[in-house]
MARBABA-623910 format. One record per residue: x negated, y negated, z negated of N, C-alpha, C in turn; chain; residue number from 1; residue in one letter. Coordinates in steps of 0.001 Angstrom, whole numbers, plus 524288, in hexadecimal, padded with zeros to 5 digits. Layout:
REM MARBABA-623910
PT; X; Y; Z; X; Y; Z; X; Y; Z; A; NUM; a;
...
END
This chain:
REM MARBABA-623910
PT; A9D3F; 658E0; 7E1A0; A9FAA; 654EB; 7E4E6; AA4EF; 656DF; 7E6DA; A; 1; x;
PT; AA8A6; 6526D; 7E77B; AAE2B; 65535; 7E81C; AAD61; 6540E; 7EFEC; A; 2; x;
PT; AB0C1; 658E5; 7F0DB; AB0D3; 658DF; 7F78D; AB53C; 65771; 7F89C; A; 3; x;
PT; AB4AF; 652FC; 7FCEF; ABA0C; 651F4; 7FED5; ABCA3; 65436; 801E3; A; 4; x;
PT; AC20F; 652DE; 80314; AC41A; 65810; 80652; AC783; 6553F; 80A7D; A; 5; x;
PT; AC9FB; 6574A; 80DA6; ACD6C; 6542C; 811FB; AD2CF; 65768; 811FA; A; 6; x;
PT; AD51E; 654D9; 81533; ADA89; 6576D; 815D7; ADA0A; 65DF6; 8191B; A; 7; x;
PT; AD683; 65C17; 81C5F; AD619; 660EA; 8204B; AD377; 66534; 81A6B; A; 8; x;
PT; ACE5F; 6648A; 81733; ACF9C; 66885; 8149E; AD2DB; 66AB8; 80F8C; A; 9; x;
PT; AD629; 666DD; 80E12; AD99C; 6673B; 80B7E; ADF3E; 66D27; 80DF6; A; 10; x;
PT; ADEAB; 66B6C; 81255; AE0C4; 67115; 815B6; ADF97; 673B7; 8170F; A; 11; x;
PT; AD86E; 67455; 817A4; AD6AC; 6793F; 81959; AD6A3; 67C5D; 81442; A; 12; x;
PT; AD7AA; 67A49; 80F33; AD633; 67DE3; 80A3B; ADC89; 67E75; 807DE; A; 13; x;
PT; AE1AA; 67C44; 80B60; AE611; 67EAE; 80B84; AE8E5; 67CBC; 806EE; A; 14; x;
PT; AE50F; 67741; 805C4; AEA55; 672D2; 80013; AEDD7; 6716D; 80328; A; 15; x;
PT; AEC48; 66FB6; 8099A; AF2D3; 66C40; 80989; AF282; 66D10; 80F5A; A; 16; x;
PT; AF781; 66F08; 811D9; AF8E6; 66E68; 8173C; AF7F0; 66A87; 819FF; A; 17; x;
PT; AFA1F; 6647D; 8195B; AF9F8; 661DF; 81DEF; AFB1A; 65D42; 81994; A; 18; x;
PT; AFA0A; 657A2; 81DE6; AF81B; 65418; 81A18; AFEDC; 65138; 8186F; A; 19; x;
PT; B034F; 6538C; 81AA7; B083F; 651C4; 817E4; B07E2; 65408; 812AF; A; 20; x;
PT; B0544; 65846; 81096; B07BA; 65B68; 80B4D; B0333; 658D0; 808E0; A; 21; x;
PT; AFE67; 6567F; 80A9C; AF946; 65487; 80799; AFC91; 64F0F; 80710; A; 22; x;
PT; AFD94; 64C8A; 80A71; B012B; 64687; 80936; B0549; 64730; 80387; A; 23; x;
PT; B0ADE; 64BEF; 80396; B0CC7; 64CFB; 80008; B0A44; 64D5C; 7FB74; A; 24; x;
PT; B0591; 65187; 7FB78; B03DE; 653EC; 7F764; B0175; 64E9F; 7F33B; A; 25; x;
PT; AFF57; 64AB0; 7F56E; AFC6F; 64738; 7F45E; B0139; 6430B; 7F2F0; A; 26; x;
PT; B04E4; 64364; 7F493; B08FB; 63F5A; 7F3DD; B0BC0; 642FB; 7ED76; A; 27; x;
PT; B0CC0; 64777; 7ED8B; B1164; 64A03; 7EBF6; B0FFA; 64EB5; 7E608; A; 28; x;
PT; B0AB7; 64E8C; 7E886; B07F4; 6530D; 7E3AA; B0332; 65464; 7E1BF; A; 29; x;
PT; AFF65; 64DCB; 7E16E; AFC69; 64C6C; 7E0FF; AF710; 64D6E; 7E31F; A; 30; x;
PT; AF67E; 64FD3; 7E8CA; AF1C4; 65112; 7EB21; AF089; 64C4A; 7EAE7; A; 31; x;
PT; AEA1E; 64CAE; 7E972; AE745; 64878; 7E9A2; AE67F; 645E9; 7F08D; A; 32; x;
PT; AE608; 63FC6; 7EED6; AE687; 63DE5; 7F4DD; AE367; 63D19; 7F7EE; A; 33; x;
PT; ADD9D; 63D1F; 7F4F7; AD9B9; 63F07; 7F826; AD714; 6392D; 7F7A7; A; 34; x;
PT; AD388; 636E3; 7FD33; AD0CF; 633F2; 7FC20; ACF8E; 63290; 80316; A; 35; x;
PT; AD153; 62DAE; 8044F; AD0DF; 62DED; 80A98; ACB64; 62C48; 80A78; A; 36; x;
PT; AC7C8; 62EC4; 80E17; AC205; 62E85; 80E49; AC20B; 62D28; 81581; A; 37; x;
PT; AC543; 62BE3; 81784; AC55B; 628F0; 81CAD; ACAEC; 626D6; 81F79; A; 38; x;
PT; ACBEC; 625FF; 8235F; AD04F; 621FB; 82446; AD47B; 62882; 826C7; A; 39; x;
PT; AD322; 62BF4; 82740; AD6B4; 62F2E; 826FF; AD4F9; 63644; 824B4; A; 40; x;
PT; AD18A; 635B6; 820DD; AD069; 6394E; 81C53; AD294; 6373F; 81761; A; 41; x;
PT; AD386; 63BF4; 81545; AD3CF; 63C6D; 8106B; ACF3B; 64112; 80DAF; A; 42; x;
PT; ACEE8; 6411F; 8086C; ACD10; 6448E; 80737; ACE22; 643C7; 8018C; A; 43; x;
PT; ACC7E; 649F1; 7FE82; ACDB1; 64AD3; 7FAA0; AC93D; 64CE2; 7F769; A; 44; x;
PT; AC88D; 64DE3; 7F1C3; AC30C; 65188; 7EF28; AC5C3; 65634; 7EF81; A; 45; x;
PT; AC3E3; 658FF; 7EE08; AC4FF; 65F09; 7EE5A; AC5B8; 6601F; 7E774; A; 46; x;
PT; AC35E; 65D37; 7E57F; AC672; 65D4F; 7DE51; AC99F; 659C7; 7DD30; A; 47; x;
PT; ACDCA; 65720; 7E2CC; AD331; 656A5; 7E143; AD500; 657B2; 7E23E; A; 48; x;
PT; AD581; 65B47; 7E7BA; AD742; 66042; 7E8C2; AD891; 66400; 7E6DB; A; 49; x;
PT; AD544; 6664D; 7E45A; AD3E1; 66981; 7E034; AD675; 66922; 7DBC5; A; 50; x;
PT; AD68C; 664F3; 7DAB9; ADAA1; 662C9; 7D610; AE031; 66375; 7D5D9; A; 51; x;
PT; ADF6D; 660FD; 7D8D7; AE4FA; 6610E; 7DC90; AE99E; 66822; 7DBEC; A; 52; x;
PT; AE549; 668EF; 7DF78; AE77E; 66ED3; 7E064; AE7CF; 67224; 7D8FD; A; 53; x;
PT; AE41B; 67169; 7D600; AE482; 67331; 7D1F0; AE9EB; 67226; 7CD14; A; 54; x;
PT; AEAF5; 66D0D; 7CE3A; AEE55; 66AF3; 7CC2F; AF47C; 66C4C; 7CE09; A; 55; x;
PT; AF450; 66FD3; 7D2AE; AF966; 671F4; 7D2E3; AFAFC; 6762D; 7D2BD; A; 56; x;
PT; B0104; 676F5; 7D010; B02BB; 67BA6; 7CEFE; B0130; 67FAA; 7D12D; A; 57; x;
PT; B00DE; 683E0; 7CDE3; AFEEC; 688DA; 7D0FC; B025F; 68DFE; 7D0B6; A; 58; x;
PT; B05AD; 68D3F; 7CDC5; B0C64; 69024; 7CDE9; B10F5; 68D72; 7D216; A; 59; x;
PT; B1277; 693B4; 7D2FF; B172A; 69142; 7D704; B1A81; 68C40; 7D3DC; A; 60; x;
PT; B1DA3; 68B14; 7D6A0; B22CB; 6871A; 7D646; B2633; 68B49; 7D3B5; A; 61; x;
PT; B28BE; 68C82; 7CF65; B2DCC; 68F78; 7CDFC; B3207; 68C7C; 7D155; A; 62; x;
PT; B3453; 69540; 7D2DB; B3933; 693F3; 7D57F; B3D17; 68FE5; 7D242; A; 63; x;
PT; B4111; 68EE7; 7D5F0; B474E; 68D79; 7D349; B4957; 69191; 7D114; A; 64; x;
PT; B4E06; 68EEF; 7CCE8; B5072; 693E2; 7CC3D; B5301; 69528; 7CFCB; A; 65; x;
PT; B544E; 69B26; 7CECD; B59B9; 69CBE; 7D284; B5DC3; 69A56; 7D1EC; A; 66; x;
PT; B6151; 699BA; 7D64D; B66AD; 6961E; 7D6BC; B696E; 69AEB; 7D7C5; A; 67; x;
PT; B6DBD; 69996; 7D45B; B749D; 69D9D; 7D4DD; B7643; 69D7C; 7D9CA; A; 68; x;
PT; B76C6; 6A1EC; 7DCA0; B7AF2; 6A0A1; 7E1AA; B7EAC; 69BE2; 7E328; A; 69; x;
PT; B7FD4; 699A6; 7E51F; B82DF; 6967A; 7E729; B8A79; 6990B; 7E745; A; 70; x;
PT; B8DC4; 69751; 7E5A7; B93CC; 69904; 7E5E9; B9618; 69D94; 7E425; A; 71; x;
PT; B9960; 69F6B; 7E59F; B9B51; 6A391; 7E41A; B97B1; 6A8C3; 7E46B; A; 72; x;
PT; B9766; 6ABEA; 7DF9B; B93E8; 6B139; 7E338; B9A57; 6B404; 7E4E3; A; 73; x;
PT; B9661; 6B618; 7E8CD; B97E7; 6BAA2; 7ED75; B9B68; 6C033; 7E967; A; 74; x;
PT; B9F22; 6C113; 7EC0A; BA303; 6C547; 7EBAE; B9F55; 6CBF6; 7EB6C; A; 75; x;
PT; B9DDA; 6CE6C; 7E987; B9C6C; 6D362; 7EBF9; B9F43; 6D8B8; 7EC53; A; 76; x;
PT; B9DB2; 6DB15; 7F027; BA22F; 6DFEE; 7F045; BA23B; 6E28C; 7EAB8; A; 77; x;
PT; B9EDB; 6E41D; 7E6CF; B9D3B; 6E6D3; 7E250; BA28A; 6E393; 7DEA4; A; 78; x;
PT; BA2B3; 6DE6B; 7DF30; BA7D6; 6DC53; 7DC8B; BAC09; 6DE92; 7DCD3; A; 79; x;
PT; BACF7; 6E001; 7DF84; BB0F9; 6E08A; 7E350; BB17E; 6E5B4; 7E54C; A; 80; x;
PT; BB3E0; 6E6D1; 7E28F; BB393; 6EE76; 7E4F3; BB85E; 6EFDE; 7E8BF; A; 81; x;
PT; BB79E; 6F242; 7EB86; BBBA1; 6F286; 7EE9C; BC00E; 6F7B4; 7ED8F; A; 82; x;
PT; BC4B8; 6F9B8; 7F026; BC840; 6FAB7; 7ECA5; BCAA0; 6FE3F; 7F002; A; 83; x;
END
């Protein structure tokens, strides 16, 4: 049998901070939306959760490349020998 779950333990097991990034997440990067089971619950199964969480990347984001300095480079004394 699948167990349902609530928001409160959706944060005690540390998927999602607070219910603005659960609103995003559900708007923006397909967390499932759950299933309102009263006039101010929601709830979810724990194998779409599960799903959920499996289905995302598990490698960092690659950096940018490096960017060239900005303007002129700088003068150094080693150029420039003194006399």
């Amino acid at each position: 049998m699948n167990r349902r779950v609530r928001f409160r333990d959706l944060q005690e097991r540390g998927i999602v901070p607070n219910r603005v990034t659960l609103k995003n997440w559900i708007r923006d990067q397909g967390f499932p939306p759950g299933q309102r089971t009263g006039p101010n619950t929601r709830t979810w199964g724990e194998d779409e959760i599960e799903g959920w969480i499996s289905s995302r990347p598990v490698a960092p984001k690659p950096l940018p490349p490096a960017r060239r300095p900005r303007g002129r480079p700088r003068k150094t004394e080693a150029a420039h020998p003194s006399a």
